[in-house]
C-alpha positions as CSV (number, residue, x, y, z in Angstrom):
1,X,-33.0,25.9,-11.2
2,X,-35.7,23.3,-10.2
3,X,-38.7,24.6,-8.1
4,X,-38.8,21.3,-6.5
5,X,-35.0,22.3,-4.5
6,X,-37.0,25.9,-3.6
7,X,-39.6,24.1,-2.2
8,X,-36.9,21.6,-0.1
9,X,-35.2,24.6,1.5
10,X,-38.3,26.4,2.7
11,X,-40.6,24.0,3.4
12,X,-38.0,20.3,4.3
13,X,-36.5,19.8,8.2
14,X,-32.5,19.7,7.3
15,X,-29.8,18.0,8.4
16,X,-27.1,20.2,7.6
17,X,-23.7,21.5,8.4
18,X,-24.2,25.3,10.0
19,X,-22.0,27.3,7.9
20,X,-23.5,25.2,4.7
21,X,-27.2,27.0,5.5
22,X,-26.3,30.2,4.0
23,X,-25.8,28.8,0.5
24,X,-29.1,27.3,0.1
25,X,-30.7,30.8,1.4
26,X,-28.4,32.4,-1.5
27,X,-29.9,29.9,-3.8
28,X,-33.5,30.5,-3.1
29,X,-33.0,34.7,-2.6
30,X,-31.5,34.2,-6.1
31,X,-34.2,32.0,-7.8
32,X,-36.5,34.5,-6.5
33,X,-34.9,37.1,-8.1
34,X,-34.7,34.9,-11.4
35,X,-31.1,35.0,-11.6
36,X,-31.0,31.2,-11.4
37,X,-34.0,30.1,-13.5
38,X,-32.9,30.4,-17.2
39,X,-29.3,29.0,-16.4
40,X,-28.3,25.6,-18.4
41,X,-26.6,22.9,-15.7
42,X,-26.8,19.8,-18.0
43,X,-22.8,20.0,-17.7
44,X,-22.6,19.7,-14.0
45,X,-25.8,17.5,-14.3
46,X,-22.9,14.8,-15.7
47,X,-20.6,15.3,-13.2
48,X,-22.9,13.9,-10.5
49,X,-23.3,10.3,-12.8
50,X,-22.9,6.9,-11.3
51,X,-19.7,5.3,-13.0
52,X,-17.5,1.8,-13.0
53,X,-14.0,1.7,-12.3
54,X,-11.6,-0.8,-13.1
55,X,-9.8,-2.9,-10.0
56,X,-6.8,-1.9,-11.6
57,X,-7.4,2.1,-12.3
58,X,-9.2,4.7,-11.1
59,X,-10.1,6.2,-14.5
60,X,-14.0,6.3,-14.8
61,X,-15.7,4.1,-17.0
62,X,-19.0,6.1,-17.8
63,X,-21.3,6.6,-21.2
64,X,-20.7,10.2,-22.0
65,X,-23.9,9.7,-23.5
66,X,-25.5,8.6,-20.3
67,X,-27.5,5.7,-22.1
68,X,-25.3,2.9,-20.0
69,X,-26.2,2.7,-16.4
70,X,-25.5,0.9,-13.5
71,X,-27.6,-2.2,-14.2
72,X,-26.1,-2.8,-18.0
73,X,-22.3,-2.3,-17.1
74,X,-20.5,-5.0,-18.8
75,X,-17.1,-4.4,-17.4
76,X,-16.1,-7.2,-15.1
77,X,-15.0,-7.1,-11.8
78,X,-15.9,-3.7,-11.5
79,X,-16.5,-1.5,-8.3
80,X,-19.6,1.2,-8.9
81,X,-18.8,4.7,-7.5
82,X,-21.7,6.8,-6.8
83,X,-21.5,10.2,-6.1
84,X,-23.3,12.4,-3.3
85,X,-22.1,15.7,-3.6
86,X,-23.1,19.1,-2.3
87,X,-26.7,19.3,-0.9
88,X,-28.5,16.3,-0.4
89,X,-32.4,16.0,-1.1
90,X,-34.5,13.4,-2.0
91,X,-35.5,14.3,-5.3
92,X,-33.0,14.9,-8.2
93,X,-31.7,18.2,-8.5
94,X,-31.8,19.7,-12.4
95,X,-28.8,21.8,-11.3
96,X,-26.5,19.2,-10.5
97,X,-27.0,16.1,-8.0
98,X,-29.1,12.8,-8.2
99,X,-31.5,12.7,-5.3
100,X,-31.8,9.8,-2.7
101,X,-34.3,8.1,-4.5
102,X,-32.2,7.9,-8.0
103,X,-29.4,6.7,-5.6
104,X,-31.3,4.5,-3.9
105,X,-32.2,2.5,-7.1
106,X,-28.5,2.8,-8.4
107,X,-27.3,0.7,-6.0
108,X,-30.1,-1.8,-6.2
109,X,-28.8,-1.9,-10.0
110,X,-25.4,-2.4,-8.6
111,X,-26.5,-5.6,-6.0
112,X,-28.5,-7.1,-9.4
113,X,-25.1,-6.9,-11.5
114,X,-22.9,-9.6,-11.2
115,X,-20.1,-8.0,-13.2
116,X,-20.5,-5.2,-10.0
117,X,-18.3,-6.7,-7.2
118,X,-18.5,-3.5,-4.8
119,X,-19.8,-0.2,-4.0
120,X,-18.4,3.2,-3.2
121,X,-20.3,6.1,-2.5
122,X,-17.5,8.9,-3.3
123,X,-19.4,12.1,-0.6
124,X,-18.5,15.3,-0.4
125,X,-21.4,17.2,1.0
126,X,-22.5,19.4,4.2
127,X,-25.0,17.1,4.5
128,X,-29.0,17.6,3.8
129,X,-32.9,17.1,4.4
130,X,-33.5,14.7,7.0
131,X,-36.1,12.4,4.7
132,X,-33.5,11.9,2.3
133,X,-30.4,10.7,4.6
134,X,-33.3,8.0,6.1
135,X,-34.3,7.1,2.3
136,X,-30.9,6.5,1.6
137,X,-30.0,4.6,4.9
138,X,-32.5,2.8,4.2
139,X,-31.5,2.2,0.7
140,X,-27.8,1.0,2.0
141,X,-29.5,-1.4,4.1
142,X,-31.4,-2.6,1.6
143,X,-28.4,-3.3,-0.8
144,X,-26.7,-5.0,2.0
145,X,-29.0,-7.6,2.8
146,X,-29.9,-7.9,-0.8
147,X,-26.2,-8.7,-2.0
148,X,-23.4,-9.9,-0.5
149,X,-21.2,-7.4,-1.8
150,X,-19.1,-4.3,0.1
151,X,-20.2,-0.8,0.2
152,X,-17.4,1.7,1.3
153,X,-17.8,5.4,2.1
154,X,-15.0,7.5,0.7
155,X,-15.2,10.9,1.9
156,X,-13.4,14.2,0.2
157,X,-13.8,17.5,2.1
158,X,-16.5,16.5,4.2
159,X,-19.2,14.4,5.0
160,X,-21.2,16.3,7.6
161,X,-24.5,15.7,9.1
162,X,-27.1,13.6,7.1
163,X,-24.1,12.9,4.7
164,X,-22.1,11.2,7.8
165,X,-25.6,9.2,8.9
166,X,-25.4,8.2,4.8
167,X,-21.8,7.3,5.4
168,X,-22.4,5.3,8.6
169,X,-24.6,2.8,7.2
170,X,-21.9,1.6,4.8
171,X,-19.5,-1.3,5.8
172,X,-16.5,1.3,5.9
173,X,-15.2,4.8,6.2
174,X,-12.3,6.3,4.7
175,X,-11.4,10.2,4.4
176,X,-8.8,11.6,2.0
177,X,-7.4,13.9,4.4
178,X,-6.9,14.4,7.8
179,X,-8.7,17.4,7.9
180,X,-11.5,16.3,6.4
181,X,-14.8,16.7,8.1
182,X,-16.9,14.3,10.0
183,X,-19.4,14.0,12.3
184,X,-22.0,16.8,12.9
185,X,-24.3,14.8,14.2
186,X,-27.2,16.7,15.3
187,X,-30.3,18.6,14.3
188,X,-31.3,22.4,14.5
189,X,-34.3,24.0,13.2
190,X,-34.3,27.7,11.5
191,X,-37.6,29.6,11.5
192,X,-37.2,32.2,8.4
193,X,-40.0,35.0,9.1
194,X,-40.7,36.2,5.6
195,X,-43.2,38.6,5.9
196,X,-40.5,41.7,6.4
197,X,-39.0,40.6,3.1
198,X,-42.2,40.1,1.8
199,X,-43.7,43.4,2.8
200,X,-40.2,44.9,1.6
201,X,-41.2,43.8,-2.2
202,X,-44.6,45.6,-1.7
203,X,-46.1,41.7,-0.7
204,X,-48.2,41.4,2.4
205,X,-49.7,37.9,2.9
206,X,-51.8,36.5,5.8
207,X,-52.4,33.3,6.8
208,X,-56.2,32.4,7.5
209,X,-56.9,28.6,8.5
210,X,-60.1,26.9,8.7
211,X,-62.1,26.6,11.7
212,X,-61.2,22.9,12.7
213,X,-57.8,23.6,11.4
214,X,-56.3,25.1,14.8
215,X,-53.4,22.7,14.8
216,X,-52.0,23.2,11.6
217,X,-48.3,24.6,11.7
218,X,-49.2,24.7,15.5
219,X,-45.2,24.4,16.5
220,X,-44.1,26.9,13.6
221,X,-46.5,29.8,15.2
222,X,-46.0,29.3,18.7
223,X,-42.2,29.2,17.7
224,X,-42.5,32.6,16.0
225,X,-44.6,33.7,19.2
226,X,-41.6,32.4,21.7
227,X,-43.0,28.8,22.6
228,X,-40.7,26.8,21.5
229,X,-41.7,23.3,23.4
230,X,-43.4,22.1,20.4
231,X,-41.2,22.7,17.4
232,X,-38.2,20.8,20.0
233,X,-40.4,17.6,20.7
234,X,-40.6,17.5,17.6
235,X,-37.1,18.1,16.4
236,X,-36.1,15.6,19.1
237,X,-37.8,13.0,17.1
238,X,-35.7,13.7,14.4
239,X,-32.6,14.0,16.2
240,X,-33.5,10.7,17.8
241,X,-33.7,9.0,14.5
242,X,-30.6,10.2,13.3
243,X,-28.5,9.0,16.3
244,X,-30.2,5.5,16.2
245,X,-29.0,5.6,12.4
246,X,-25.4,6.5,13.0
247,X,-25.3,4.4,16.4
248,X,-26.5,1.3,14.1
249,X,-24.2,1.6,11.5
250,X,-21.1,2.6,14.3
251,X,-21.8,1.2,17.4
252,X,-18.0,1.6,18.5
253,X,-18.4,5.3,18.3
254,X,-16.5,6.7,21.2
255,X,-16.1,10.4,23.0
256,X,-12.8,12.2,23.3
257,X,-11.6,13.9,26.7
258,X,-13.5,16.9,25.1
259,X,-15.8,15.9,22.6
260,X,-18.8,13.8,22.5
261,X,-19.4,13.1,18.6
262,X,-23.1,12.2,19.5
263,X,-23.6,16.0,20.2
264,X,-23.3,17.9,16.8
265,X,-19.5,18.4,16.8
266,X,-17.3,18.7,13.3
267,X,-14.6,16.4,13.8
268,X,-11.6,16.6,11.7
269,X,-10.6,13.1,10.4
270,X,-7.2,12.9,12.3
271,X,-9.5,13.0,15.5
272,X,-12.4,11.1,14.6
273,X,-10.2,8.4,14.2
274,X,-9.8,7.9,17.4
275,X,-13.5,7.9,18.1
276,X,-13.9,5.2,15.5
277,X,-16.1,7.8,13.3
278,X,-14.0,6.6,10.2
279,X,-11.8,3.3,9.3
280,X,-9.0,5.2,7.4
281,X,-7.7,8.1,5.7
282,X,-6.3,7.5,2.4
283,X,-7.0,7.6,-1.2
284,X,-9.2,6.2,-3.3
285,X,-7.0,3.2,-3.5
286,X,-7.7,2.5,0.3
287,X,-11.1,2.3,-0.4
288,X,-10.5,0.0,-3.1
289,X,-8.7,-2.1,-0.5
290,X,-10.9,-2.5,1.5
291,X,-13.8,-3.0,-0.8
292,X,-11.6,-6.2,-2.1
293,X,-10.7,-7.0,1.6
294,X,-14.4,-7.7,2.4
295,X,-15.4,-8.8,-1.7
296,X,-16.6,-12.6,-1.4
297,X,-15.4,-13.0,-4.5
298,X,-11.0,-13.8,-5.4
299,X,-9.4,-12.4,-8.2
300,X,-6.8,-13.2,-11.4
301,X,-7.9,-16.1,-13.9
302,X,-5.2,-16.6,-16.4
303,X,-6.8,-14.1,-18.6
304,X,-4.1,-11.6,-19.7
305,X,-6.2,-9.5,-22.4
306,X,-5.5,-6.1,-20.3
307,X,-8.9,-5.1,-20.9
308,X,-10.4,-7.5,-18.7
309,X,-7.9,-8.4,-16.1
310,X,-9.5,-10.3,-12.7
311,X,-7.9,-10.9,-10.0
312,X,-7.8,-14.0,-8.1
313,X,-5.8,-12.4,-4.8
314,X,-5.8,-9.0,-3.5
315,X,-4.5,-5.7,-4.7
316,X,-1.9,-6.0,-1.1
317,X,-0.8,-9.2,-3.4
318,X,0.5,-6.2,-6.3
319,X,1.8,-3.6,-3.5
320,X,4.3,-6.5,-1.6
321,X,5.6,-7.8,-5.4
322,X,5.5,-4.3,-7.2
323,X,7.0,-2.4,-4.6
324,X,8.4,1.0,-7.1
325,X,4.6,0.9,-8.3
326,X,2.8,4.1,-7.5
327,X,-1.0,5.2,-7.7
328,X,-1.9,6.1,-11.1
329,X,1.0,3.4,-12.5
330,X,-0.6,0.8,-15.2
331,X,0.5,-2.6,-15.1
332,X,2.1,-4.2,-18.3
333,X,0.9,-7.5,-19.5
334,X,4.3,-8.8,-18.4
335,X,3.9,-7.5,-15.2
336,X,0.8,-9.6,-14.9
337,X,2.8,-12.7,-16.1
338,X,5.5,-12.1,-13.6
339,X,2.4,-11.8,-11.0
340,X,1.0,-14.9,-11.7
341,X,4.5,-16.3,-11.6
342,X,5.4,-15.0,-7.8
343,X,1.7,-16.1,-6.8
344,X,2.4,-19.8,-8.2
345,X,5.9,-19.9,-6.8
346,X,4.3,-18.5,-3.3
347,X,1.4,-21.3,-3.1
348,X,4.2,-23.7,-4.4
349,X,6.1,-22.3,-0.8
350,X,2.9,-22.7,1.5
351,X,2.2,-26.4,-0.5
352,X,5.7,-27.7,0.7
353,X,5.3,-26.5,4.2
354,X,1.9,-27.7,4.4
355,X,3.6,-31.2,3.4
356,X,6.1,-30.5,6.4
357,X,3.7,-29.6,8.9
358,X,1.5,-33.0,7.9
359,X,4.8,-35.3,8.0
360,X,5.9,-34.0,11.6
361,X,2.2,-34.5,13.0
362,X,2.5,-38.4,11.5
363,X,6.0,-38.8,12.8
364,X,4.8,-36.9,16.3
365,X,1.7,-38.7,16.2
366,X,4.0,-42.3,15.8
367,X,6.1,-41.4,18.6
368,X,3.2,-40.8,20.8
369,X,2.3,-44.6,20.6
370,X,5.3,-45.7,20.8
371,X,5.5,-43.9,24.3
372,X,2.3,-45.4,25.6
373,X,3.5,-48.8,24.0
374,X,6.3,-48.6,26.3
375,X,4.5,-47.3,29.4
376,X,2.4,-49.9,29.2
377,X,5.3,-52.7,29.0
378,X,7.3,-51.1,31.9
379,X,4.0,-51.4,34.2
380,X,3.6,-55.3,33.0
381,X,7.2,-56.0,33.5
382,X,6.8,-54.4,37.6
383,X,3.7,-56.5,37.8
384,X,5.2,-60.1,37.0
385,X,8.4,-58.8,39.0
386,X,6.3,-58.0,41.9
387,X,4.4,-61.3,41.8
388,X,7.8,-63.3,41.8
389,X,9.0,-61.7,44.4
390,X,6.1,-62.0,46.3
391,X,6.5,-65.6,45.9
392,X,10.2,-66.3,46.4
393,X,9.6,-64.1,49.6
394,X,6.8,-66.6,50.9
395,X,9.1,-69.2,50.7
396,X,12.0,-68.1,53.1
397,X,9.5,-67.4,55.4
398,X,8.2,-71.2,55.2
399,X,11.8,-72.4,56.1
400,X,12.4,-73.8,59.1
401,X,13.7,-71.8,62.1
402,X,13.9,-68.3,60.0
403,X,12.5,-65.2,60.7
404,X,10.6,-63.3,59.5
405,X,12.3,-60.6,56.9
406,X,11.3,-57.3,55.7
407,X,10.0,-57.3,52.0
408,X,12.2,-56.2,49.3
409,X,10.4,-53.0,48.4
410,X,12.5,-50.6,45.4
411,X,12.3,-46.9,46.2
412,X,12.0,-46.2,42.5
413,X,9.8,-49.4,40.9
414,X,9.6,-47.8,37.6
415,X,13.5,-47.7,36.9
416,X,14.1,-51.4,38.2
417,X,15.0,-53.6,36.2
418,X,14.3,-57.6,36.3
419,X,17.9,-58.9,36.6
420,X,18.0,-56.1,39.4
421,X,15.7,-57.4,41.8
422,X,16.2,-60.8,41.1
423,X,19.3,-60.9,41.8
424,X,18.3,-59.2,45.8
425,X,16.5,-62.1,46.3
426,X,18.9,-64.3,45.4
427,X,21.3,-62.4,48.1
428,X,18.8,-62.8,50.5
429,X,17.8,-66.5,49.7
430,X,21.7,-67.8,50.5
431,X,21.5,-67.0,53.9
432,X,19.0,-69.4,54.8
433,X,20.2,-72.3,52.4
434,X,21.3,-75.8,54.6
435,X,24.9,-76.2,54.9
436,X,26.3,-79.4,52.8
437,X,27.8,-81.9,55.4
């Protein structure tokens, strides 16, 4: 048991899930006891390692060893998962979990290597001290400007308090289960008086500060002497910075009817849907999907050594052509064949119609000038016709003795026709032609 995690839950502001608390007071009650500091957790130590998995399995692809990290990984194509488990703090924990610091460099090995396409950080934790969820947020920020590569939050049981600000800074959300835990976003502060306990193992302590020290743990004592103004200004700060963290990474966050998520509530995953708290709830094959949904990079050369299969269209490519596959199922090297087949036949499909589409917009585009060709004809042909008539009509009126007659005038010009009119005139003309004697 590290000292360092004793000296976290005493003395570090928290961000944690309520009902979570009384583990870490179990934890320090048995330290001090010296139940927990002889005990050997290099085994769960492992369990907490940064590993690669394969776009095409979910088995981990780790050193048992623990010599090959992050920044080394040779296997192409690969998504890191990272996980944040259990309390988080900033330094790493002997007894099991990486700290925010160790995690924070992890994914700056991740950004650096190119055979690392995405990131998930795989969370299942109550949540943890407040430095550490900014470290990390920061961190995730970091990474994102850094690289242009995904970074996808898959949450088991929970991700409550500073592990949902953690989880809000990545690009997406997905929860295993609807009732898995969200949310908790809020801060609370728990003043332990020790000095009962202490005076209960035959300790009695006092506290004597210097002179020009009259300050020092000023919101702690007047806390434990009822003033609590203090010690909340300056948990508002904190819960202040949380919200702006969460509110940057989610700024669709909604409230229910009944709920406001901005106010501490656990949301099941079901609900927090709804709120936009989370993207999805699925397995870790949903948050593979939607790593390679936002990856900038496309997949499947015609590589078919099935130890270093890439792909050069999504995994939703494999679900609509592999329909009886399910998760866990390996695909053969015939079945990659047979891929790469459907895909060719597919773009062979969107080439032909692409052909189509450019033909019909040549032959539309042709018709169009042909139009304006003759639009343009009918309004010369009205022109001259107008002029002639405009002529032969100035002439019967010259004639001797005739009157003056009312203009041939079309009700519909564009629809006559030359032989049309003409031939009106030519009706009107003989009425004012001189007999033959």
């Amino acid at each position: 048991m590290s000292y360092s995690l004793l000296t976290y839950i005493y003395n570090s502001v928290w961000f944690l899930e309520e009902s979570s608390q009384d583990g870490l007071y179990e934890i320090a009650r048995n330290f001090r006891n010296g139940n927990l500091a002889s005990m050997d957790f290099s085994e769960e130590r492992a369990k907490h390692r940064a590993y690669v998995i394969s776009l095409t399995s979910d088995i981990a692809l780790v050193d048992e060893n623990g010599t090959e990290s992050l920044s080394n990984s040779s296997l192409e194509h690969s998504i890191a998962v990272i996980p944040i488990r259990g309390a988080i703090t900033l330094q790493d924990q002997r007894c099991g979990p990486m700290g925010t610091v160790t995690i924070g460099q992890s994914l700056m090995d991740a950004a650096e290597n190119p055979n690392i396409d995405s990131v998930i950080l795989s969370i299942d934790s109550p949540g943890g001290e407040a430095h550490a969820m900014f470290d990390l947020s920061n961190s995730i920020n970091e990474f994102k400007q850094k690289c242009n590569k995904p970074i996808v939050a898959f949450v088991g049981s929970m991700a409550a308090s500073a592990a949902y600000g953690i989880a809000a800074a990545c690009h997406k959300i997905v929860c295993s289960d609807e009732n898995s835990v969200v949310g908790s976003i809020g801060s609370y502060v728990t003043i332990l008086d020790k000095k009962k306990s202490m005076e209960a193992d035959g300790i009695f302590a006092e506290d004597i500060y210097a002179a020009d020290s009259s300050e020092k743990n000023i919101d702690i004592k007047e806390a434990l002497e009822g003033n609590k103004k203090p010690i909340l200004a300056t948990l508002k700060k904190y819960n202040d910075r949380f919200k702006s963290i969460v509110t940057s990474g989610r700024p669709g966050i909604t409230s229910s009817e009944t709920t406001d998520p901005l106010k501490g509530a656990s949301i099941f995953a079901v609900d927090a849907l709804g709120m936009h708290l989370i993207d999805e709830i699925g397995n870790m094959s949903v948050a593979k999907k939607h790593c390679l949904a936002m990856s900038p990079k496309n997949y499947l050369s015609n590589n078919t050594d099935m130890t270093k299969i890439s792909f050069k269209s999504t995994m939703l490519a494999i679900g609509s052509i592999f329909t009886t596959k399910v998760d866990g199922d390996e695909i053969t090297e015939a079945e990659v064949l047979q891929l790469e087949t459907t895909l060719g036949e597919r773009q062979q499909t969107i080439d032909t119609l692409n052909t189509t589409i450019s033909e019909n917009e040549t032959e539309i585009s042709g018709l169009n000038t042909t139009i304006a060709n003759l639009t343009e004809s009918n309004k010369v042909t009205l022109a001259e016709m107008t002029t002639k008539r405009d002529v032969l009509q100035a002439e019967l009126n010259r004639r001797p003795g005739t009157a003056a007659t009312t203009p041939i005038v079309s009700t519909d010009p564009i629809a006559e026709t030359t032989v049309y009119v003409v031939d009106e005139i030519n009706e009107e003309a003989k009425k004012y032609r001189t007999p033959k004697i």
